[in-house]
C-alpha positions as CSV (number, residue, x, y, z in Angstrom):
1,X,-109.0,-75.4,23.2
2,X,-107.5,-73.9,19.5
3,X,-111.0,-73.6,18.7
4,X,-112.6,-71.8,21.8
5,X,-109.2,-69.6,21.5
6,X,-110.7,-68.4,18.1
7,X,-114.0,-68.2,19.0
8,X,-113.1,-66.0,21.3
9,X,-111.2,-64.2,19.7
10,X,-113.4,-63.6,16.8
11,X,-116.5,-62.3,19.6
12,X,-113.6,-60.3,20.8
13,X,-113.2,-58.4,17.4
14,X,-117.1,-58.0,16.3
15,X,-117.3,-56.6,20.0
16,X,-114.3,-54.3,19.7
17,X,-115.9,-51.6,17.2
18,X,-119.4,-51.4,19.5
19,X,-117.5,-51.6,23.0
20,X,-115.1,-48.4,21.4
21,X,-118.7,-46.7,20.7
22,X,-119.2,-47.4,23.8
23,X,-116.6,-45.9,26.0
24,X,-116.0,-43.0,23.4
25,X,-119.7,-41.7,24.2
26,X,-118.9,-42.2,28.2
27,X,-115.6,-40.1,27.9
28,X,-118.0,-37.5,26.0
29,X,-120.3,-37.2,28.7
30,X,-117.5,-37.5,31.3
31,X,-116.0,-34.4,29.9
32,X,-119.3,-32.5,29.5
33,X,-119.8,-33.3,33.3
34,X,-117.0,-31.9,34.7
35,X,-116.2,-28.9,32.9
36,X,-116.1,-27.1,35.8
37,X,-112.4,-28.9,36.6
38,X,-110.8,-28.4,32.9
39,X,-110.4,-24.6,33.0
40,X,-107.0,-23.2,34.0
41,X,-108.9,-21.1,36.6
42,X,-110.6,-21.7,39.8
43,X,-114.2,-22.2,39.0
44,X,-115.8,-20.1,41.7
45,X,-113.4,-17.3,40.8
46,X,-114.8,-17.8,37.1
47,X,-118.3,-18.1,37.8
48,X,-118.2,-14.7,40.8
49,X,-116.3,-12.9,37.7
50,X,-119.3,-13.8,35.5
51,X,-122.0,-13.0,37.6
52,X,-121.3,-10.1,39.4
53,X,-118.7,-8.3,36.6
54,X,-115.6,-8.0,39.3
55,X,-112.2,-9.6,39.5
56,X,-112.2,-9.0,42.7
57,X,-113.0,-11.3,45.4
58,X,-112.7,-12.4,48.7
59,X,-112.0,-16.2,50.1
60,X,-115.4,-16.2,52.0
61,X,-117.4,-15.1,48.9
62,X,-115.5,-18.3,47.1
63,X,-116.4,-20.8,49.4
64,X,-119.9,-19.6,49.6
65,X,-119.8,-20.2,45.7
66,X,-118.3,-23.8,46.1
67,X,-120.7,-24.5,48.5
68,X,-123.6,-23.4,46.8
69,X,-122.7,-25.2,43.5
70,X,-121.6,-28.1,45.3
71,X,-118.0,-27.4,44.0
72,X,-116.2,-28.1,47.3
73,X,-116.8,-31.7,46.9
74,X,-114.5,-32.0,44.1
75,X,-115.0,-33.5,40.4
76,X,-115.6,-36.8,40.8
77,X,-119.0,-36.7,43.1
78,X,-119.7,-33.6,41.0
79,X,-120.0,-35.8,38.1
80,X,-121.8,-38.0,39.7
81,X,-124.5,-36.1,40.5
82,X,-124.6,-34.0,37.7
83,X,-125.5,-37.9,35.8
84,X,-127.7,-38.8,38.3
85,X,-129.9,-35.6,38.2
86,X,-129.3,-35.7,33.7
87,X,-131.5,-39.1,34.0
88,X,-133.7,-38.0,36.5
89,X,-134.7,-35.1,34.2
90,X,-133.1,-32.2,36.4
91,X,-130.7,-30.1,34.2
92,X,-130.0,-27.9,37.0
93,X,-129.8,-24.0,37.3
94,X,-128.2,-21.3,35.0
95,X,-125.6,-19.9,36.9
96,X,-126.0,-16.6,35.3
97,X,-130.1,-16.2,36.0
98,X,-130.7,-19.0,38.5
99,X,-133.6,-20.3,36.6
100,X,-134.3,-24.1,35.6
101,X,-132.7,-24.9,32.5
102,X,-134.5,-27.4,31.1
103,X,-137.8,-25.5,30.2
104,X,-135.3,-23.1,28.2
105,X,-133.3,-25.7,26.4
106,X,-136.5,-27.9,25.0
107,X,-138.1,-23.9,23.7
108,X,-134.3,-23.6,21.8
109,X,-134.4,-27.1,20.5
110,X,-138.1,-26.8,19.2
111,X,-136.8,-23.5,17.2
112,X,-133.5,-25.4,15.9
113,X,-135.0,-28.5,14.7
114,X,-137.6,-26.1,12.8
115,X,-134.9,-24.0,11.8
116,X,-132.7,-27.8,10.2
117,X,-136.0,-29.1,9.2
118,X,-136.6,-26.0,6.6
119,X,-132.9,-26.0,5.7
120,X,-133.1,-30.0,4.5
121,X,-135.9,-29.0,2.6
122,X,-133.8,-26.3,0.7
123,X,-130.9,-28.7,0.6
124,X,-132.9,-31.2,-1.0
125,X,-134.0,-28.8,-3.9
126,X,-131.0,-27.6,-4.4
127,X,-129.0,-31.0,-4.6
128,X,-132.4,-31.9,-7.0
129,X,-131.5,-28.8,-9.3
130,X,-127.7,-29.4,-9.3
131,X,-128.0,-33.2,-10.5
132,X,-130.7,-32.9,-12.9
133,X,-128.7,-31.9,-15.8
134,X,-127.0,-35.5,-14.9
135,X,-129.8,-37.5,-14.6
136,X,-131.2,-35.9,-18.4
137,X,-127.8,-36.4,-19.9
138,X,-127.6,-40.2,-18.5
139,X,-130.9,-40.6,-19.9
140,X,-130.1,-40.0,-23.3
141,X,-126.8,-41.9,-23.2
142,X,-124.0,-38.8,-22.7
143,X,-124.0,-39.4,-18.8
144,X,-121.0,-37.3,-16.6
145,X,-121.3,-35.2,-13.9
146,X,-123.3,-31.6,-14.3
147,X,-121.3,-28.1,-14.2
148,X,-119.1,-28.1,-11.1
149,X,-119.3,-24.2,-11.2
150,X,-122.8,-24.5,-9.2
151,X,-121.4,-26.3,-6.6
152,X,-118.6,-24.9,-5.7
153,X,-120.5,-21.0,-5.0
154,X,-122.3,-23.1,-2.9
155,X,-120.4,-25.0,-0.9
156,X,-117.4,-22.7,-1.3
157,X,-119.9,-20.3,0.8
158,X,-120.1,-21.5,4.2
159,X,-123.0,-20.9,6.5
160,X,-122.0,-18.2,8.4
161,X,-120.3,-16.1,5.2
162,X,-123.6,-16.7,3.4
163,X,-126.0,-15.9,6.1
164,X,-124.1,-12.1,6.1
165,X,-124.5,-12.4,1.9
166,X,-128.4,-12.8,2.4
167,X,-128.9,-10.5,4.7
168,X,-126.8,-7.6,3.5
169,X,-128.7,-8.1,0.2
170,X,-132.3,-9.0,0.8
171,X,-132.9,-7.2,4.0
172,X,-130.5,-4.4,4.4
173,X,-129.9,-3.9,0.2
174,X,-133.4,-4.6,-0.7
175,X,-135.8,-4.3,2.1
176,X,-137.6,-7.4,1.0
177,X,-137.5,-9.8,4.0
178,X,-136.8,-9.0,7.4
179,X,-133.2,-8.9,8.7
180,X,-133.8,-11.1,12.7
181,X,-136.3,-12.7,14.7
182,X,-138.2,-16.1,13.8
183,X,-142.1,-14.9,14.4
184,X,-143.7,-15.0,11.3
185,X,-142.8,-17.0,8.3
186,X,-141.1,-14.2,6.8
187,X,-138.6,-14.5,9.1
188,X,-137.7,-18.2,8.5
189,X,-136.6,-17.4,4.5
190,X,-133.1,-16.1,4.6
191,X,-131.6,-18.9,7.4
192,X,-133.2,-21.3,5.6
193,X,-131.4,-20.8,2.1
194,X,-128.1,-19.1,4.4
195,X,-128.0,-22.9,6.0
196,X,-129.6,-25.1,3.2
197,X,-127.8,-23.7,0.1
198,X,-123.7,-25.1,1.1
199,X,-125.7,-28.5,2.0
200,X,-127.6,-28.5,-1.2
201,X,-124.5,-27.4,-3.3
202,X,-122.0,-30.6,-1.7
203,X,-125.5,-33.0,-1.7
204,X,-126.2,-32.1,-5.4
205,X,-122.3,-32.7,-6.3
206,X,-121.9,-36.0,-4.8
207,X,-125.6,-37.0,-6.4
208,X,-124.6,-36.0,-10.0
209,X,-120.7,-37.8,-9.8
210,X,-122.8,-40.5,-8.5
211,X,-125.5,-40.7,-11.1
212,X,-122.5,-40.4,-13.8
213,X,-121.6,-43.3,-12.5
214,X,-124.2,-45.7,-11.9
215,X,-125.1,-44.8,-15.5
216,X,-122.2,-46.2,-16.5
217,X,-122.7,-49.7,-15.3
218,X,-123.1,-52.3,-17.2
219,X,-126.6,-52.7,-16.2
220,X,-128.1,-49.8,-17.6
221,X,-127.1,-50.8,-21.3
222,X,-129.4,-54.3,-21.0
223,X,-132.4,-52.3,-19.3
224,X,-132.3,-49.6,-22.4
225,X,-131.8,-52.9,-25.1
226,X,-134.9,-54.2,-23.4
227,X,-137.1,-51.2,-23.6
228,X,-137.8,-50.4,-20.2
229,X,-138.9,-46.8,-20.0
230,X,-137.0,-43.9,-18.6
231,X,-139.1,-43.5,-16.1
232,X,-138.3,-47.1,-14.9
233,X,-134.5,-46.5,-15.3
234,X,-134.9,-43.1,-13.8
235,X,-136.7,-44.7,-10.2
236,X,-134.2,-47.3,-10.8
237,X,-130.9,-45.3,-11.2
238,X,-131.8,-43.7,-8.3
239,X,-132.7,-46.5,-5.9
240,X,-128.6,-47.7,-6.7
241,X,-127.6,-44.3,-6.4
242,X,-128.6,-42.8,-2.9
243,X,-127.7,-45.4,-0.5
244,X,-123.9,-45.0,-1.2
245,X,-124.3,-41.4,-0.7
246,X,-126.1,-42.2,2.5
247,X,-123.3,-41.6,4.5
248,X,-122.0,-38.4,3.2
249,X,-125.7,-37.5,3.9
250,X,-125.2,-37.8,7.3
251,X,-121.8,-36.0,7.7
252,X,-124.2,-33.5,5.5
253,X,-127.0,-33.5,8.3
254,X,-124.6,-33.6,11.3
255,X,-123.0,-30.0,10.2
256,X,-126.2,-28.6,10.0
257,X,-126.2,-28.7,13.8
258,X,-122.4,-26.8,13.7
259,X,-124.2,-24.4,10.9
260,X,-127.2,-23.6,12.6
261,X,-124.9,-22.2,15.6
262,X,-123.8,-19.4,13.0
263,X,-127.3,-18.9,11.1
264,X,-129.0,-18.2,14.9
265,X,-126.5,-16.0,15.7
266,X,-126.5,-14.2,12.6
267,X,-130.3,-14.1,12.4
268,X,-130.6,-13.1,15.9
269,X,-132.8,-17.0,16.2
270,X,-133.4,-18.1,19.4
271,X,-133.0,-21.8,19.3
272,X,-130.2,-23.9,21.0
273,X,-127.0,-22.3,18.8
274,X,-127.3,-19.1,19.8
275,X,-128.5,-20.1,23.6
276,X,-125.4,-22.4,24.2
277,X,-123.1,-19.6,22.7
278,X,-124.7,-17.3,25.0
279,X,-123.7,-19.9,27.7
280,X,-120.1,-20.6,26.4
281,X,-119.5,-16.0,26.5
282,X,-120.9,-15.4,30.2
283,X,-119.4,-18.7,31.5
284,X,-122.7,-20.5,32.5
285,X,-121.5,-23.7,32.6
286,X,-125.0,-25.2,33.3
287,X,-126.6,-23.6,30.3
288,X,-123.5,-24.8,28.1
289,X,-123.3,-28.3,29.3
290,X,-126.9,-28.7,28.3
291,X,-126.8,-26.8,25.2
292,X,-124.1,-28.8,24.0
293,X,-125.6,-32.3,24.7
294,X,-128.7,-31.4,23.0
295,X,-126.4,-30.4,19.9
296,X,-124.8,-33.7,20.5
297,X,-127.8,-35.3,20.4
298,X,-129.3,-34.2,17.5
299,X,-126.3,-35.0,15.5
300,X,-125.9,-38.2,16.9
301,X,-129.8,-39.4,15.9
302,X,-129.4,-38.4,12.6
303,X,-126.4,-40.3,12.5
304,X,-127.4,-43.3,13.5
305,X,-130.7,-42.8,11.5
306,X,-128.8,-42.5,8.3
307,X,-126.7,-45.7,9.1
308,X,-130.3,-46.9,9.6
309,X,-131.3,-46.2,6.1
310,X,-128.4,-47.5,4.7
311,X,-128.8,-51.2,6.2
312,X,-131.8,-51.0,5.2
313,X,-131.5,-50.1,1.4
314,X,-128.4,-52.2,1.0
315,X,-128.1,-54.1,4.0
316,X,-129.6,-57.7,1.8
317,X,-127.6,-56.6,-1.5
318,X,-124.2,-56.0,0.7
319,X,-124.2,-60.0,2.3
320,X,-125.5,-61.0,-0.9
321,X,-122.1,-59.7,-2.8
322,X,-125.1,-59.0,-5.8
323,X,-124.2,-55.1,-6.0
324,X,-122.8,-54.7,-9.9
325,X,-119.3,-52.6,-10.1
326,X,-119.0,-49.5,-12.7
327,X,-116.7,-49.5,-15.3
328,X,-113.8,-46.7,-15.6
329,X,-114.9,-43.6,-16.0
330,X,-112.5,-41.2,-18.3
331,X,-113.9,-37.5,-18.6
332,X,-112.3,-35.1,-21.2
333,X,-109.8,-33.0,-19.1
334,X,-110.3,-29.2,-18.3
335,X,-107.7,-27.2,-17.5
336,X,-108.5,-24.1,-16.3
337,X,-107.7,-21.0,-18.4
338,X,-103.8,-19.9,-17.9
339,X,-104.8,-16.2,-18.7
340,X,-107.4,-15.8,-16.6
341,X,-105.4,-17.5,-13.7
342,X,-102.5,-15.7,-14.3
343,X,-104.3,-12.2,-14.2
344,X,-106.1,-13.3,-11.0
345,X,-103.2,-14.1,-9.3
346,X,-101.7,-10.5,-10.7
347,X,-104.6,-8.8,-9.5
348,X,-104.6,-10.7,-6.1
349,X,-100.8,-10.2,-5.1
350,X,-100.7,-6.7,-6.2
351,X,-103.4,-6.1,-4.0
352,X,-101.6,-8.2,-1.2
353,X,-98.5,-6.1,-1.4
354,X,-99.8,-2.9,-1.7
355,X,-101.9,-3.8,1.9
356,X,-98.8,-5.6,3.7
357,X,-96.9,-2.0,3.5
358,X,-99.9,-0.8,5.6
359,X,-100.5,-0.6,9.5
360,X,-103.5,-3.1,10.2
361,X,-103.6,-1.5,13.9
362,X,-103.2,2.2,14.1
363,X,-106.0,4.3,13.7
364,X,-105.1,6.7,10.9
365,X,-107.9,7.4,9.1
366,X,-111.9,8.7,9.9
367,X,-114.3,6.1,11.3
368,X,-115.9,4.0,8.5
369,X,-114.4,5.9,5.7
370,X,-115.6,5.1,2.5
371,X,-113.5,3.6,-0.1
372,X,-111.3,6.0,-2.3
373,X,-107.9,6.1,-3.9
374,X,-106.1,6.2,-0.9
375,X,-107.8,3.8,0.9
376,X,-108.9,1.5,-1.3
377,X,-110.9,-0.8,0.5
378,X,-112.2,2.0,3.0
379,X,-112.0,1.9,6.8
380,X,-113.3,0.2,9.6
381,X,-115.2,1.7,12.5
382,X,-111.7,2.3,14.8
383,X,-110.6,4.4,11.6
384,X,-108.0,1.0,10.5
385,X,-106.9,0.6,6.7
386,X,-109.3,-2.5,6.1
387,X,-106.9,-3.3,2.7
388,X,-103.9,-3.5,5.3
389,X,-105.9,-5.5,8.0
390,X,-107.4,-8.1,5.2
391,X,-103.4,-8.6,3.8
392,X,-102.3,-8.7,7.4
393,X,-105.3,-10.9,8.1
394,X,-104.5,-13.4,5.1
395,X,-100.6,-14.4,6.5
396,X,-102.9,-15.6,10.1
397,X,-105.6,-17.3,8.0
398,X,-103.1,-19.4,5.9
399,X,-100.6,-19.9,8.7
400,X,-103.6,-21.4,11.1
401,X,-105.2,-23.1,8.4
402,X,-101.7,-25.5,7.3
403,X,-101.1,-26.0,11.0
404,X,-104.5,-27.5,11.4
405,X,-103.9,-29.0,8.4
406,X,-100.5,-30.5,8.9
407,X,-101.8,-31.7,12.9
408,X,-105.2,-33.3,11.0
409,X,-103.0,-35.4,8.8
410,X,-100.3,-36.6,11.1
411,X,-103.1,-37.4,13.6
412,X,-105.1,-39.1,11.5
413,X,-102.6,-41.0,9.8
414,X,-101.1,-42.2,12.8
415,X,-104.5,-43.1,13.9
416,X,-105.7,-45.0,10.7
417,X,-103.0,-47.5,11.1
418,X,-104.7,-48.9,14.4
419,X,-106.1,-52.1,13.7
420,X,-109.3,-52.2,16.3
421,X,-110.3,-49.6,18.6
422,X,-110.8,-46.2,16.5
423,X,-114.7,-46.9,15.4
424,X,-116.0,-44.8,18.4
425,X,-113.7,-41.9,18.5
426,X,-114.1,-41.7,14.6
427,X,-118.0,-41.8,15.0
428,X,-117.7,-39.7,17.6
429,X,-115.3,-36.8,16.4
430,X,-117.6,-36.9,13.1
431,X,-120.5,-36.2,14.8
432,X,-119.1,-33.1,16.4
433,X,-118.9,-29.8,14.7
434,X,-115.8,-27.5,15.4
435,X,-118.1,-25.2,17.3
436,X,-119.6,-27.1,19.5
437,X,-115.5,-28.0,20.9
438,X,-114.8,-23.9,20.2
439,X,-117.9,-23.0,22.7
440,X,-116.1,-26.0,25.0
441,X,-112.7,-24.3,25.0
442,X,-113.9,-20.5,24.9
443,X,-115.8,-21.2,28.0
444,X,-112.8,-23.0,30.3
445,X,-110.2,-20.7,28.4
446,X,-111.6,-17.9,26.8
447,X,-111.8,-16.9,23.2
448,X,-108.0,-17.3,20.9
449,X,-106.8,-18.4,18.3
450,X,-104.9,-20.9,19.4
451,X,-108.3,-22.2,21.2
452,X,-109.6,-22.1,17.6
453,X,-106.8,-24.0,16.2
454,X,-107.2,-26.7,19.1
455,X,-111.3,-27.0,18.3
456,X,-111.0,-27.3,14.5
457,X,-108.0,-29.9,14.6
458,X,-109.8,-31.9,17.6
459,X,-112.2,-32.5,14.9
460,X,-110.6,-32.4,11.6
461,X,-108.7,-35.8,12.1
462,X,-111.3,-38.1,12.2
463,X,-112.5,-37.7,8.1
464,X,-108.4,-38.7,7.5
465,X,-108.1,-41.5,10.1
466,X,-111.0,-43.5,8.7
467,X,-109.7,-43.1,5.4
468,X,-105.9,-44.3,6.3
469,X,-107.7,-47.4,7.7
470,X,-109.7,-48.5,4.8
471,X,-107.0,-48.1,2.6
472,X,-104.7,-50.0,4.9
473,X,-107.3,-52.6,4.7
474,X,-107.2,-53.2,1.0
475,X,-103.0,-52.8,0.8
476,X,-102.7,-55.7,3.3
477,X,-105.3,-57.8,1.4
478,X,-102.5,-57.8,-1.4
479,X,-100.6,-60.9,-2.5
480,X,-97.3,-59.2,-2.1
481,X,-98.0,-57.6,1.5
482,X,-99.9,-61.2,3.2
483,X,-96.6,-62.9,1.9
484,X,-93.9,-60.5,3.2
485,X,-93.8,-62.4,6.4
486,X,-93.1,-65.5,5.2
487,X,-90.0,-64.3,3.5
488,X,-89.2,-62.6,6.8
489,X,-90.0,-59.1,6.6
490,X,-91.0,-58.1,10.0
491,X,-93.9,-56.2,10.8
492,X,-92.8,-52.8,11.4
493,X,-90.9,-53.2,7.9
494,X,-94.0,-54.6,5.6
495,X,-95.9,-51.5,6.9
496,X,-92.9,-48.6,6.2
497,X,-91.5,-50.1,3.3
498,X,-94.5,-51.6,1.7
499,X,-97.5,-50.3,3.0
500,X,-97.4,-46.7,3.8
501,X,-95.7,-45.7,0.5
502,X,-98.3,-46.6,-1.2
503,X,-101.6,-44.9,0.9
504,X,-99.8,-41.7,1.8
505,X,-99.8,-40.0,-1.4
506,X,-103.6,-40.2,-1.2
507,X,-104.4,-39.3,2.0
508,X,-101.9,-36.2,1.5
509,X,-104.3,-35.4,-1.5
510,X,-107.6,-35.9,1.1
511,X,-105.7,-33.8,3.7
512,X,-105.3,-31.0,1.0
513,X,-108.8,-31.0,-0.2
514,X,-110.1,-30.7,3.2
515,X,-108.1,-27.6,3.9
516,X,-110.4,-25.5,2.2
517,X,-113.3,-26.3,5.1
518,X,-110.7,-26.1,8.0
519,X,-109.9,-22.3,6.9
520,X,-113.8,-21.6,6.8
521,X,-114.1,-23.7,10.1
522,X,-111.4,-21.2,11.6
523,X,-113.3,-18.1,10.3
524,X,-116.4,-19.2,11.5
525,X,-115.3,-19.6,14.8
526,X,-113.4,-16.2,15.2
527,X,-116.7,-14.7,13.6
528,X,-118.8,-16.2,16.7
529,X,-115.9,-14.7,19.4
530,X,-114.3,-18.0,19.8
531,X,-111.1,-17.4,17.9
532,X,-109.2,-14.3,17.7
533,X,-109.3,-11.8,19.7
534,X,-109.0,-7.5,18.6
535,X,-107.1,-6.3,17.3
536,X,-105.9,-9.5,15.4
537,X,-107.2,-8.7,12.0
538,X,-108.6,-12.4,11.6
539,X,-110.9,-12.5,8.3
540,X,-113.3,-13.9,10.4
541,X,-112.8,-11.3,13.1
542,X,-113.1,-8.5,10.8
543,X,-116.3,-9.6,9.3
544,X,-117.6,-9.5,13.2
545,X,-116.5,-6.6,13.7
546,X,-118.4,-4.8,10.7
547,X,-121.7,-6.5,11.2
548,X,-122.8,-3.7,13.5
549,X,-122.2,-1.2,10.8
550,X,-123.4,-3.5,8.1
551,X,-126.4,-0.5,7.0
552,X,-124.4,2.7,7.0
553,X,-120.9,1.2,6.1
554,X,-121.5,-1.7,3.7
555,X,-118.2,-2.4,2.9
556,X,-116.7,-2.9,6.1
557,X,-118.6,-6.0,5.4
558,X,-118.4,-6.8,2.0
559,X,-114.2,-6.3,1.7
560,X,-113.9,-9.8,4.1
561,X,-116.8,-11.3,2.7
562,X,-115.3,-11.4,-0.9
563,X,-112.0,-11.9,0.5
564,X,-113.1,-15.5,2.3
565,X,-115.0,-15.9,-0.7
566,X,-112.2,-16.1,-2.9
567,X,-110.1,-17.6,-0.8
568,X,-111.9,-20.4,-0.5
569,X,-113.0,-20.8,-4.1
570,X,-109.5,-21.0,-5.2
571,X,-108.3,-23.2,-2.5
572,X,-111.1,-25.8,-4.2
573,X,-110.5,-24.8,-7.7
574,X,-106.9,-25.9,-7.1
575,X,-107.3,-28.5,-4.9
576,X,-109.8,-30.3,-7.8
577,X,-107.3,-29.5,-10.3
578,X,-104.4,-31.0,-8.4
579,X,-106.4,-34.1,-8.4
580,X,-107.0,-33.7,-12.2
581,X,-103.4,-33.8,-12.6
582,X,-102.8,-36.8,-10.4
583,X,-105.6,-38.5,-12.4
584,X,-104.4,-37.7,-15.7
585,X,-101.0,-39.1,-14.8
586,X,-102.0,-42.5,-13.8
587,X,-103.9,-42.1,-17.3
């Protein structure tokens, strides 16, 4: 019986991670079926509001609604049937246009993969150029990682930010490519690079720390003794190198489908993005619930199809135990300059003080007024001091971003310490970009940023939680934790006394050099009308706000643009130099 007890018990925990994968894509699909019962509002009242443009309405037009929608027969049977018809192939009726979905959503999808397709092929190029330097240098026997300063433009630069970049310069600036549409292959240029360049720059930064590496084991020494050509440790180099980075390919490929939502909208693209955005504004739950599955969809294939790749590369060298380890790695410190960081931060909080004395909502000054020595910065098109909105704007930016921040690692962490049980919501949560859970809430609550807040930090825990659980994994494979128990240390002691104190100064550390993507995440999402609302000068909101008035009033674009810009390179500058120090210490 001792040994059918274990038997079972060890089924029970190789089925645990798949049956988790299991129910977390059912809840998914649960909640994308019945969004019509998670807004705080009746959804007839919604959806009358919607269609017809009036509050007002009366109990017979409802009930006609309900009827009509088969919304009188509550959630539960509405689910139901709104599976039943998903795998018959019936995707039902916008509630907006009362045409077939379906027929729409595959014409989006079509234009989105395209759009992805073009952008791996410019993140591919990029990531090439970024680690080549590497790859030469490990050649020749002086391998570490390439300039850094590369990489962080572009992956300091997130989609949406860079998409305005490209097209304030190349088409409005310049004239040389066209500024929307995707007919011609003109067209396709700018949200190519606008959502392949931040992919490239974060793909050719983990490539190059990773060539440094494998260069460095012990390996490569006895191959360059033996004369084997470059060319052979080249192919070779790079056949150890990939697969490890094959899953922070996929978190890679997966935001694509989050980025592209941004790009479309930006580039005026029809695909999928822009369509289920569309949906999420006007409250056509139909249109939405499809959009959003397709998303989840795609980013779910390329998931799986990068764990795929994986097994296969490694899978035979990962049972085997026959993958060689790298030595330590010690590279020659760089601090940053104190000068120059002391006259940026100068220059930045003088600016900062002189705006916080300013109104950010009264209307004082001419409509889009250029910049002068009054108005430094110039004004917006309601006649606002954009220098007193953008120092107004930065206290909501920060305050949002260490909430989400603080509510990622507490959720995480709490998470991490479960045993069994966390693989699907991990996989799952991974596999969804903030936007698609902002077009989710905007839709049953409309657009805030407290709605904002909620999407990002649905999201942002997952990254932490994952890593909390693999470290816990290694602390309790230690001598001193496995024997705790015999000398009576209960449970709950071994973990707060023994365990936790010695994971939570590195997961504080991951939590911090996430932040910088949470505040762009944030932005992005007030920038597509699903955070804050006007007046709130957002940085993310402001930069909507000026797009229309992007050709006569450039920098009603360009003063937020630089401002998120900076931001967010100096949240990674001193997020990699905290980890410098922390490294350096342990040296």
């Amino acid at each position: 019986m001792k040994s059918i007890a274990l038997s079972f018990r060890a089924c029970w925990h190789g089925m645990t991670p798949y049956i988790s994968r299991l129910l977390s894509l059912l809840a998914v699909l649960s909640l994308i079926g019945s969004l019509p019962w998670w807004s705080n509002q009746d959804p007839a009242a919604r959806l009358y509001q919607a269609r017809y443009g009036e509050p007002g309405h009366s109990p017979e037009q409802l009930a006609s609604i309900r009827a009509e929608l088969a919304l009188d027969q509550g959630p539960v049977h509405y689910l139901l049937n709104w599976a039943n018809n998903l795998l018959q192939g019936q995707w039902g009726e916008s509630w907006i246009s009362g045409q077939p979905i379906l027929p729409g959503v595959v014409d989006a999808v079509v234009v989105s993969l395209h759009l992805m397709a073009m952008a791996l092929i410019v993140a591919f190029i990029t990531a090439i150029a970024l680690s080549a330097p590497s790859m030469l240098l490990g050649l020749k026997g002086r391998a570490r990682p390439s300039s850094e300063g590369l990489s962080i433009a572009c992956v300091a630069l997130p989609e949406f930010l860079l998409a305005t970049l490209l097209l304030l310069i190349f088409a409005v600036g310049l004239g040389w490519l066209p500024p929307y549409g995707w007919s011609a292959p003109s067209h396709w240029i700018l949200p190519a690079l606008a959502l392949g360049l931040p992919a490239g720059g974060l793909l050719g930064r983990l490539l190059s720390d990773g060539l440094s590496h494998t260069f460095h084991e012990p390996w490569i020494a006895t191959w360059q003794a033996s004369g084997f050509s470059q060319r052979r440790i080249m192919m070779a180099v790079l056949n150890r190198t990939i697969p490890a980075l094959i899953p922070q390919i996929s978190l890679v490929m997966v935001g694509l489908t989050g980025g592209a939502v941004a790009v479309e909208q930006v580039f005026a693209i029809p695909g999928i993005g822009r369509a289920t955005l569309g949906a999420a504004v006007a409250y056509d739950l139909p249109q939405l619930q499809g959009g959003i599955l397709c998303l989840l969809m795609i980013a779910l294939i390329l998931g799986l199809a990068s764990r795929l790749i994986h097994y296969l590369m490694l899978g035979r060298y990962l049972r085997s135990g026959a993958l060689p380890t790298a030595t330590p790695i010690q590279y020659a410190a760089k601090h940053p300059s104190r000068t120059i960081w002391l006259l940026g931060v100068l220059l930045i909080g003088g600016c900062w003080l002189v705006g916080i004395t300013g109104d950010p909502i009264s209307s004082e000054y001419t409509r889009l007024a250029p910049p002068s020595l009054n108005l430094w910065l110039g004004a917006d098109a309601s006649g606002r001091d954009l220098l007193a909105r953008l120092a107004h704007g930065a206290l909501i930016t920060l305050g949002l971003t260490l909430l989400a921040g603080i509510i990622a690692f507490t959720t995480g962490l709490l998470l991490g310490l479960l045993r069994q049980g966390i693989d699907g919501p991990v996989e799952m949560a991974n596999a969804t970009p903030p936007v698609l859970v902002g077009m989710t809430v905007t839709a049953l609550n409309g657009p805030s940023q407290w709605g904002a807040l909620l999407a990002v930090s649905l999201v942002s825990w997952a990254p932490l939680a994952a890593h909390t659980r693999a470290l816990l994994e290694e602390t309790r494979a230690q001598p001193f934790v496995r024997m705790a128990p015999t000398l009576g240390v209960s449970p709950w002691r071994n973990l707060w006394r023994y365990q936790l104190p010695g994971i939570m100064p590195t997961i504080f550390r991951h939590a911090l050099v996430r932040l910088p993507g949470t505040a762009l995440a944030l932005a992005s999402l007030s920038f597509l009308g699903l955070g804050s609302r006007p007046p709130t000068p957002e940085w993310g909101r402001l930069l909507a706000e000026g797009m229309p008035y992007m050709e006569r009033a450039p920098w009603v674009v360009m003063a937020p643009t630089l401002a998120l810009i900076l931001f967010a390179i100096v949240i990674f500058k001193l997020s990699a130099y905290s980890l410098l120090l922390k490294r350096q210490a342990r040296a």
